[in-house]
Short mmCIF file of the C-alpha atoms (twelve columns), coordinates in Angstrom:
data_MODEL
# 
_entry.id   MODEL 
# 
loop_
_atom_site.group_PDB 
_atom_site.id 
_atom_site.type_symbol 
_atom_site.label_atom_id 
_atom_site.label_alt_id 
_atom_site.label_comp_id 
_atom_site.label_asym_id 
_atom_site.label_seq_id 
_atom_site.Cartn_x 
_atom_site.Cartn_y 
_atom_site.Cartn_z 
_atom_site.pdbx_PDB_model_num 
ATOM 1   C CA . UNK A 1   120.784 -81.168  206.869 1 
ATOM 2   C CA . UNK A 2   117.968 -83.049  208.744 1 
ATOM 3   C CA . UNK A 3   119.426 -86.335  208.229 1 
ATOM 4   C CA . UNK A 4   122.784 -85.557  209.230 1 
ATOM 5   C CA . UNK A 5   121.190 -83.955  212.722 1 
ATOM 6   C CA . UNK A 6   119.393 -87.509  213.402 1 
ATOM 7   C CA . UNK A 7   122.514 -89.188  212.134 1 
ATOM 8   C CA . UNK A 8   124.244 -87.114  215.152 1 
ATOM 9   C CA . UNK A 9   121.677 -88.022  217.592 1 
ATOM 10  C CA . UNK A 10  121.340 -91.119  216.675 1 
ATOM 11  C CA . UNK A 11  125.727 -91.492  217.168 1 
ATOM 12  C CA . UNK A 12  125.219 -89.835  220.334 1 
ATOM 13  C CA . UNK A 13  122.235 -92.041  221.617 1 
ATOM 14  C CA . UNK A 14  124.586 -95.015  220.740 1 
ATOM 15  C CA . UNK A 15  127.673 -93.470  222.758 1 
ATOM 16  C CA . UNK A 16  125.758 -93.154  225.838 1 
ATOM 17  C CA . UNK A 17  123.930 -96.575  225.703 1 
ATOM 18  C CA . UNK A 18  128.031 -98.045  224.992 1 
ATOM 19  C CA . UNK A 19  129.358 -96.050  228.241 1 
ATOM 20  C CA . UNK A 20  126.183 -97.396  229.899 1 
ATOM 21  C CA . UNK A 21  126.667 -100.559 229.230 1 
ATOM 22  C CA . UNK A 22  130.287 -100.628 230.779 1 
ATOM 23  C CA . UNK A 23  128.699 -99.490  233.655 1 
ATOM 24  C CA . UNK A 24  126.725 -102.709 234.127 1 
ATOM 25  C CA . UNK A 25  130.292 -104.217 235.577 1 
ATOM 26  C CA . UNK A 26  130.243 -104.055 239.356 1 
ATOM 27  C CA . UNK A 27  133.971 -103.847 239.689 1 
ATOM 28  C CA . UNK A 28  134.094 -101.142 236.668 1 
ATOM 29  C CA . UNK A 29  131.238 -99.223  238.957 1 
ATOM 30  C CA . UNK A 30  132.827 -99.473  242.034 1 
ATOM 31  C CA . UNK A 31  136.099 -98.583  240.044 1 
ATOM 32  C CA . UNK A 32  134.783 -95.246  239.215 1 
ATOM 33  C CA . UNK A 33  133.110 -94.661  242.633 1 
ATOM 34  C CA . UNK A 34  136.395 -94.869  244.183 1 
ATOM 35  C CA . UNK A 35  138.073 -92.453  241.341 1 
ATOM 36  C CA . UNK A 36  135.497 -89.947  242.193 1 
ATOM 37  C CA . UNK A 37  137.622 -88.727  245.076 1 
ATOM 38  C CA . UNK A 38  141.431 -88.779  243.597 1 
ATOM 39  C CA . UNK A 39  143.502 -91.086  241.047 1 
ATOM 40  C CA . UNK A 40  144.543 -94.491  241.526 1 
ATOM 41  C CA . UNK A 41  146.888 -96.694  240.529 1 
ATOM 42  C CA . UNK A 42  146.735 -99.631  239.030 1 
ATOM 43  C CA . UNK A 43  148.667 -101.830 241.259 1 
ATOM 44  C CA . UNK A 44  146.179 -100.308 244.341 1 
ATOM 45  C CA . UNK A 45  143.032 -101.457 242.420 1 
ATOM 46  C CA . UNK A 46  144.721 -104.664 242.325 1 
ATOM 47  C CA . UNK A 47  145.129 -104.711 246.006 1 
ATOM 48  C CA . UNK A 48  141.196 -103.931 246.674 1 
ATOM 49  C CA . UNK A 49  139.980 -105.698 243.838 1 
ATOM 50  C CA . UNK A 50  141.470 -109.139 244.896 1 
ATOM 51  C CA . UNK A 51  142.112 -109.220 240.536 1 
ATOM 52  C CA . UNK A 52  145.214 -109.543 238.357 1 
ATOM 53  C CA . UNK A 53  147.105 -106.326 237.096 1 
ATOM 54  C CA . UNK A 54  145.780 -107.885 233.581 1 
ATOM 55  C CA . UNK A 55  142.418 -108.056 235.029 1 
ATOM 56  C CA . UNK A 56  142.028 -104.442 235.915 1 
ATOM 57  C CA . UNK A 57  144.249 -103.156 233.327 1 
ATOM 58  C CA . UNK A 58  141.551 -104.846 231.183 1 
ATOM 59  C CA . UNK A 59  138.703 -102.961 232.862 1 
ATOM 60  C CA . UNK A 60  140.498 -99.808  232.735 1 
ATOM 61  C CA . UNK A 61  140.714 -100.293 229.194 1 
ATOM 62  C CA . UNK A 62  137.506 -100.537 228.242 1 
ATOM 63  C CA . UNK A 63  136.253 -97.461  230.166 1 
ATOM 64  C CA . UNK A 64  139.859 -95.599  228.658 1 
ATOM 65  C CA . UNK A 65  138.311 -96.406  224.906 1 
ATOM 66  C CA . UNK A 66  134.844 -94.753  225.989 1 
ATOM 67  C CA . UNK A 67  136.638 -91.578  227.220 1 
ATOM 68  C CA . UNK A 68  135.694 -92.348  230.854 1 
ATOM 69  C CA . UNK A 69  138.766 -92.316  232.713 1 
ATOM 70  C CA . UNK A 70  142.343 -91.065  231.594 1 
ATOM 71  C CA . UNK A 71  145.448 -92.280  232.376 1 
ATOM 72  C CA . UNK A 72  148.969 -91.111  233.226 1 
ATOM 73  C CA . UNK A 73  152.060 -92.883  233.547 1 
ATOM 74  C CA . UNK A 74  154.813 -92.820  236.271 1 
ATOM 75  C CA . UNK A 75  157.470 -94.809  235.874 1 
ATOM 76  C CA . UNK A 76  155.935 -98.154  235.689 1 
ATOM 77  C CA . UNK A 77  153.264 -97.285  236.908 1 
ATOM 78  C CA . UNK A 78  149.398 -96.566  235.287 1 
ATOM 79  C CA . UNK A 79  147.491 -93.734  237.306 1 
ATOM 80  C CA . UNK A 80  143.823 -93.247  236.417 1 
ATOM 81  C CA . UNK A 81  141.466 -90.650  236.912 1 
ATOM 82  C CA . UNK A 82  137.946 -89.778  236.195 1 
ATOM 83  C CA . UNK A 83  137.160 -88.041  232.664 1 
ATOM 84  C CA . UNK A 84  133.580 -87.223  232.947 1 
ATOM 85  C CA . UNK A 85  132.814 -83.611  232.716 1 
ATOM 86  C CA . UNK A 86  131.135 -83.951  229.680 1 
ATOM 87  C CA . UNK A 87  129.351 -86.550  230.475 1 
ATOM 88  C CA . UNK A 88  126.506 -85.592  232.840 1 
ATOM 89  C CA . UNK A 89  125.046 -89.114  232.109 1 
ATOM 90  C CA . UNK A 90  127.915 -90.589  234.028 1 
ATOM 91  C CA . UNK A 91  127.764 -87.962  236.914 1 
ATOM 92  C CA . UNK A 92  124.660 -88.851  237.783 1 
ATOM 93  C CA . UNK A 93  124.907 -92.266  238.371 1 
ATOM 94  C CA . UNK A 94  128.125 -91.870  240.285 1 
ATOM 95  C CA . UNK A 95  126.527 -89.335  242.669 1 
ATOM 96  C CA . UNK A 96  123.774 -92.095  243.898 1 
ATOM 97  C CA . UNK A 97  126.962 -94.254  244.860 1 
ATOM 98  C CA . UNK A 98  128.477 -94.600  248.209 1 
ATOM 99  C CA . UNK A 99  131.877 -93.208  248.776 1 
ATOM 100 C CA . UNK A 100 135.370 -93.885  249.172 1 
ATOM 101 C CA . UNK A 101 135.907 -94.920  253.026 1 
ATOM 102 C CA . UNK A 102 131.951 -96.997  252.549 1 
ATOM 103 C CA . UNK A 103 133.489 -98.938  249.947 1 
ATOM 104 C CA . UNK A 104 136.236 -99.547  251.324 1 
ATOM 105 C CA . UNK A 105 135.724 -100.479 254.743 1 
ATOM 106 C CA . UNK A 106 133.409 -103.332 252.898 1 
ATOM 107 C CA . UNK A 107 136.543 -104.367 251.235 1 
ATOM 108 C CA . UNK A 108 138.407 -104.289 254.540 1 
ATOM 109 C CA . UNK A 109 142.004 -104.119 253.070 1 
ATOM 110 C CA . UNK A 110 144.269 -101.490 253.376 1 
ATOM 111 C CA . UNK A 111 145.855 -100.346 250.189 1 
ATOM 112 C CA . UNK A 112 149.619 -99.837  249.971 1 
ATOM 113 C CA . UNK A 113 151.129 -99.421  246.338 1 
ATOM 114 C CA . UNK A 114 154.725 -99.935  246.175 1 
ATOM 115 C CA . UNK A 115 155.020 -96.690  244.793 1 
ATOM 116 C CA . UNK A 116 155.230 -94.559  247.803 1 
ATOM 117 C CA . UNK A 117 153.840 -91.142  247.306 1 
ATOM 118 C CA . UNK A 118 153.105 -88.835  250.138 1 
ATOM 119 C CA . UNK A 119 150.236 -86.975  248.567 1 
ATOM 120 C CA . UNK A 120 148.002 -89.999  248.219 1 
ATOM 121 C CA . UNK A 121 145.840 -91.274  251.025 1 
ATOM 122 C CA . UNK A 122 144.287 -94.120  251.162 1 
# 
């Protein structure tokens, strides 16, 4: 019984050092910093990012396979959102990060995906 509690703790230690790790990527950081406040698409992280649909689909990716983010599709298009609330790890470092309109006035670009949806502001 004791060795399959450490072998559980020991899994779990690993998980969070993994999920840690990924957040070591500025653009993956500043990816979830922005997906703090609503979803985004894809094709709008490619606007801000200045990086290939590939690119960020690639990023996306890796924090999808470490139960970060979720996504939803919509027609052609990916929508991502955060997928954190058991992960108080992750919480905490995305509270000590500067919001939405901060990080993207550094940016300065507006974001316009071709999919038009009224309910999302940029």
């Amino acid at each position: 019984m004791k060795t399959e509690v450490a072998a559980s703790a020991l899994h779990h230690i690993e998980e969070v050092a993994e999920q840690m790790k990924l957040l070591g990527d500025k653009n993956r950081l500043m990816m979830l910093a922005l997906l703090q406040e609503r979803e985004w698409c894809v094709c709008e992280f490619v606007e801000i990012f200045d990086i290939s649909q590939p690119g960020i689909s690639q990023h996306m990716r890796k924090l999808k396979s470490h139960r970060i983010v979720k996504e939803e599709r919509r027609g052609q298009w990916v929508y991502y959102s955060l997928n954190i609330e058991d992960k108080p790890h992750i919480q905490a470092v995305l509270r000590h990060l500067p919001g939405r309109e901060e990080l993207l006035r550094d940016f300065d670009k507006i974001v316009a995906c071709s999919y038009n949806d009224p309910s999302i502001s940029v």
